[in-house]
C-alpha positions as CSV (number, residue, x, y, z in Angstrom):
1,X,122.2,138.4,44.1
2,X,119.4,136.8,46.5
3,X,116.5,138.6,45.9
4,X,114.2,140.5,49.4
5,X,111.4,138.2,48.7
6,X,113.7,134.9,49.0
7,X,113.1,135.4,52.9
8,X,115.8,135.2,55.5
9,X,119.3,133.2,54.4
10,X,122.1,132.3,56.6
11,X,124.2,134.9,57.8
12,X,122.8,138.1,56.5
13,X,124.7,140.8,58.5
14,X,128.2,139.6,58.1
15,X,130.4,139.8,55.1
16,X,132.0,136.0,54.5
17,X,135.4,135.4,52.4
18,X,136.4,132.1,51.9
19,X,139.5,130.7,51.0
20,X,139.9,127.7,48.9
21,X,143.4,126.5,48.3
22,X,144.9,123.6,46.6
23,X,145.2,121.6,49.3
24,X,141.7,121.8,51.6
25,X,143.4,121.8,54.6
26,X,144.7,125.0,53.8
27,X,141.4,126.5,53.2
28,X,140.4,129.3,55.4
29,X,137.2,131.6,56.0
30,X,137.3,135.5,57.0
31,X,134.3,136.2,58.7
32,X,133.9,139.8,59.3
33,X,130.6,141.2,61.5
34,X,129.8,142.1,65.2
35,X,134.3,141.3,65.0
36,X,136.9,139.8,62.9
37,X,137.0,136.5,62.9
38,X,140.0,134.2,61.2
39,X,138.7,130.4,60.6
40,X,140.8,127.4,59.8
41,X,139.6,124.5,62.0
42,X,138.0,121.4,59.8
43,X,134.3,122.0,61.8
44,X,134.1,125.1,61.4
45,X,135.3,125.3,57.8
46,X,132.3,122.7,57.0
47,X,130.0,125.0,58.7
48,X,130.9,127.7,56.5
49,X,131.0,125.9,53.0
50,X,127.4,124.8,54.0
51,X,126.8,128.4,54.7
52,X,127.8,129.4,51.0
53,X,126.5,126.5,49.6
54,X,122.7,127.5,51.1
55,X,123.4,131.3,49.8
56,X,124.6,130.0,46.5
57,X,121.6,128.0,46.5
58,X,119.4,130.6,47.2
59,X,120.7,133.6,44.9
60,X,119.5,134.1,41.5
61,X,121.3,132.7,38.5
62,X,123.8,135.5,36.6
63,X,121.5,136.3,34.0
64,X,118.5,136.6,36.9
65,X,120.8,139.1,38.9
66,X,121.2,141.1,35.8
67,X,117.7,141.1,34.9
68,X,116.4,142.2,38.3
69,X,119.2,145.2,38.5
70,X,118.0,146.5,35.3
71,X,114.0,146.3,36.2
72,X,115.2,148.2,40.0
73,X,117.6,150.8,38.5
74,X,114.5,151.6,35.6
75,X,112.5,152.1,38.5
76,X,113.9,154.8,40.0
């Protein structure tokens, strides 16, 4: 979960499914927005694993996520 008040993150808007296989070559990304997109280029792969690795980076730890969906739900 990445909280409102973290401030903008990389692709908000667009739902992001990455594949991760045995072999990294095989690896491929799903990139679903404004259209589909099917990604399995080596650029563009690193692109997107830096993309998850800045959300991952930015989005609260499990016990965080919990916390702060407890606190909202009581709320209302």
């Amino acid at each position: 979960m990445i909280p409102f008040g973290t401030g903008s993150f990389p692709s908000s808007g667009a739902a992001i499914v990455y594949f991760g296989a045995e072999v990294a070559r095989l690896d491929s990304v799903q990139v679903d927005g404004d259209r589909f997109e099917f990604i399995d280029t080596e650029p563009q792969l690193i692109k997107y694993r830096a993309v998850l690795d800045r959300l991952e980076a930015s989005a609260l730890k499990p016990g965080a996520s919990r916390d702060l969906i407890r606190r909202v739900a009581q709320s209302i």
